[in-house]
N, C-alpha and C positions, 0 to 999 in steps of 0.2 A: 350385382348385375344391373339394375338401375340406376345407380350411380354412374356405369360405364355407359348407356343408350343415353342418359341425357348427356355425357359429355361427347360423346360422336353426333351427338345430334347439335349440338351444340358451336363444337370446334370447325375450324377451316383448316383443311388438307391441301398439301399437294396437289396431288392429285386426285378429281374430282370422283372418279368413280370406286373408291377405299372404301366413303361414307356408306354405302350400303352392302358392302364387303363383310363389312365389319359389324355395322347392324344384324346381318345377318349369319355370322361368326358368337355374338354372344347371343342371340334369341337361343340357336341349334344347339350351342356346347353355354349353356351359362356357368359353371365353373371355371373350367378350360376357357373358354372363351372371351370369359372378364378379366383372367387371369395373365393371358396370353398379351390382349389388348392393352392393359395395365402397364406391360414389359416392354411393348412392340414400338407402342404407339408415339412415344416420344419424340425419333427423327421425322416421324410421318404431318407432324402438324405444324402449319406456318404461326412464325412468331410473330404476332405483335410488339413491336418496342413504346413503350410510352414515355 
């Protein structure tokens, strides 16, 4: 669960209003919700190329 708030806190999204979506998706369901996030979240965040 921790691991997933600091990387949504962390990460830059599409779209800007996810970030607290989501925050508030794993505070309410922390299993489910890191779990979910974990699976979901991959096309949802922009990439950096270096």
């Amino acid at each position: 669960m921790i691991f997933c708030l600091v990387d949504v806190l962390r990460s830059d999204f599409k779209d800007r209003s996810i970030k607290p979506l989501w925050c508030l998706v794993i505070i309410l369901a922390p299993f489910f919700g890191s779990l979910i996030y974990l699976l979901a979240v991959r096309n949802q965040k922009i990439q950096y190329h270096r």
